[in-house]
C-alpha positions as a Markdown table, in Angstrom:
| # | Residue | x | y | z |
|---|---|---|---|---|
| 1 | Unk | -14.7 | -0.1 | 30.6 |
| 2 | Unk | -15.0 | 3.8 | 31.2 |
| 3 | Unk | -12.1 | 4.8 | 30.2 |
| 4 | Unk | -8.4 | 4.2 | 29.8 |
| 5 | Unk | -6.9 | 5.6 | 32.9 |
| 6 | Unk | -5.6 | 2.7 | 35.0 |
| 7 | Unk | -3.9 | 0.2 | 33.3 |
| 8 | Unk | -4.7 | -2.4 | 35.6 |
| 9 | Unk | -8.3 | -2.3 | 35.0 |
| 10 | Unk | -7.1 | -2.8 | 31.2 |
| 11 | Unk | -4.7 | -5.5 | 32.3 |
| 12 | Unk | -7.7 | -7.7 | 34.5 |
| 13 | Unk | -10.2 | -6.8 | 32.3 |
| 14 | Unk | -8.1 | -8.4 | 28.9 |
| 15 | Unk | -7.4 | -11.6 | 31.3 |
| 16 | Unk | -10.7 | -12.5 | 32.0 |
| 17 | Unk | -11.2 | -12.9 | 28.3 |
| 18 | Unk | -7.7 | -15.1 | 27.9 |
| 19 | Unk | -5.4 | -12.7 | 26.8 |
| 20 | Unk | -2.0 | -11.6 | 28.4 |
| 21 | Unk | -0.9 | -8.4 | 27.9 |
| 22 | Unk | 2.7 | -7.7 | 27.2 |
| 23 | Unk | 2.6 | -3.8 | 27.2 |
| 24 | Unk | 0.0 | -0.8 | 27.0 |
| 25 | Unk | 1.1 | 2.6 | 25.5 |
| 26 | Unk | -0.8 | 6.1 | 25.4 |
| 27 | Unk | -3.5 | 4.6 | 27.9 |
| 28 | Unk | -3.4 | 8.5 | 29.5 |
| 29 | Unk | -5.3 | 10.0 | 27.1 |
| 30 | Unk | -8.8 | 8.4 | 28.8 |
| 31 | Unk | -10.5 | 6.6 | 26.2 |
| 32 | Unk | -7.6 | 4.9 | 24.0 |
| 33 | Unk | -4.7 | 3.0 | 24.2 |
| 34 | Unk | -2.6 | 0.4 | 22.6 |
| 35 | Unk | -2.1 | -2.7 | 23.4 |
| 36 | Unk | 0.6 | -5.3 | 22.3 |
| 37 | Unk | -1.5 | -9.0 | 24.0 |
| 38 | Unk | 0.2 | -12.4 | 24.4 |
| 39 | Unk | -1.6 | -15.7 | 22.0 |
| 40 | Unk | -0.8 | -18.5 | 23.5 |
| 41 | Unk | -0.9 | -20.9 | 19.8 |
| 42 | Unk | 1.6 | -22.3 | 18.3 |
| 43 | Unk | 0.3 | -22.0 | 15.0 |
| 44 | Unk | -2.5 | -19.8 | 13.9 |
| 45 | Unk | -5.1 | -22.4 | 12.2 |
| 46 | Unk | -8.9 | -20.6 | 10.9 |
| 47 | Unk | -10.3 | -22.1 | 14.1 |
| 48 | Unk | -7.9 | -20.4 | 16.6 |
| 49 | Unk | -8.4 | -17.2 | 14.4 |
| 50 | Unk | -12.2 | -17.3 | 14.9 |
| 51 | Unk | -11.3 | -18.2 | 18.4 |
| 52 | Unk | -9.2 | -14.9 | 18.9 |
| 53 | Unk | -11.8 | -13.0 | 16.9 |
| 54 | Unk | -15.1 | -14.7 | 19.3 |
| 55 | Unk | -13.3 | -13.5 | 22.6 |
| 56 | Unk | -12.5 | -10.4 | 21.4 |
| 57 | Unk | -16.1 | -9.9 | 20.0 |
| 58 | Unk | -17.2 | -10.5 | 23.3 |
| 59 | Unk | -15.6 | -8.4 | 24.8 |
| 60 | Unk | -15.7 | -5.3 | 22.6 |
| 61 | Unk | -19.5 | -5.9 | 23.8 |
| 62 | Unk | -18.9 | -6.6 | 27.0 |
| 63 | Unk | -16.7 | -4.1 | 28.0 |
| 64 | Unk | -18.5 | -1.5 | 25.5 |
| 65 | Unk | -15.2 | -1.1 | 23.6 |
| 66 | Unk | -14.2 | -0.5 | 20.3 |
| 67 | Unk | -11.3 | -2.9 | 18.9 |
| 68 | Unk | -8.6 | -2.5 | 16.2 |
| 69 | Unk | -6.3 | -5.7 | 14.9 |
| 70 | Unk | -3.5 | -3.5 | 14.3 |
| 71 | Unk | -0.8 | -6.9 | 13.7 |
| 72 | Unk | -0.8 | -10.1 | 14.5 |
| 73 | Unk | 2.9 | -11.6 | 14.8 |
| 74 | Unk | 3.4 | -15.5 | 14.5 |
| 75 | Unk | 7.1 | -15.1 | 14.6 |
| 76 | Unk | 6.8 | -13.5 | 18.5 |
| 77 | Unk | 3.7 | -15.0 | 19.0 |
| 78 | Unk | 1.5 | -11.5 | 20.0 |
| 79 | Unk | -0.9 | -9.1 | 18.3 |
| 80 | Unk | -1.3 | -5.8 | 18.7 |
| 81 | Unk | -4.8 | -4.0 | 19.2 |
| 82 | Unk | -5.6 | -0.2 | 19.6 |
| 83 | Unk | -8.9 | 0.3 | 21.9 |
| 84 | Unk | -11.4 | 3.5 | 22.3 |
| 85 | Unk | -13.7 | 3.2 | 25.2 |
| 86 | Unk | -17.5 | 4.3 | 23.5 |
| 87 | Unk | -18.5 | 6.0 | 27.2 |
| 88 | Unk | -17.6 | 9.1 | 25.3 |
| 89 | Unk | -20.0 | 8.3 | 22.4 |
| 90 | Unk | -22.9 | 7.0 | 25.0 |
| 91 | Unk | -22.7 | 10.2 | 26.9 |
| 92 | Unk | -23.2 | 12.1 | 24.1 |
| 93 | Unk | -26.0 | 10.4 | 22.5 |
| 94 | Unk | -27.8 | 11.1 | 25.9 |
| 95 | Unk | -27.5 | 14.6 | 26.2 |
């Protein structure tokens, strides 16, 4: 992901990795936003946590992102995750 822009691309790009998103806030400013993401478990066990925490290892690597667990909710049944985009960082490192 290149940057923050469209939140569509944020949207597809969080489904392919299992995770609906409820809402995205301060995705205009290009390379961070916040995100508040559906989990779809009823209870939150160590294996469903390492789970969450695989998918969202992969892509952070995938998508060459940077991810923040800001809150995870049980009660509601969401977390909420602040991303930076590292194209920023890349371009930098090659100039």
């Amino acid at each position: 992901m290149q940057s923050t822009y469209d939140p569509q691309m944020i949207y597809d790009v969080f489904d392919r990795y299992g995770f609906a998103i409820l809402r995205i806030d301060q995705f205009d400013r290009g390379n961070y936003a916040k995100i508040r993401a559906e989990l779809k478990y009823e209870k939150l066990t160590t294996d469903s946590l390492l789970e969450i925490t695989t998918k969202l290892k992969t892509l952070e690597k995938n998508e060459n992102l940077e991810i923040h667990i800001i809150n995870i909710d049980m009660i509601h049944k969401t977390m909420r995750l602040n991303i930076i985009t590292k194209e920023q960082e890349n371009r930098a490192a090659i100039t």
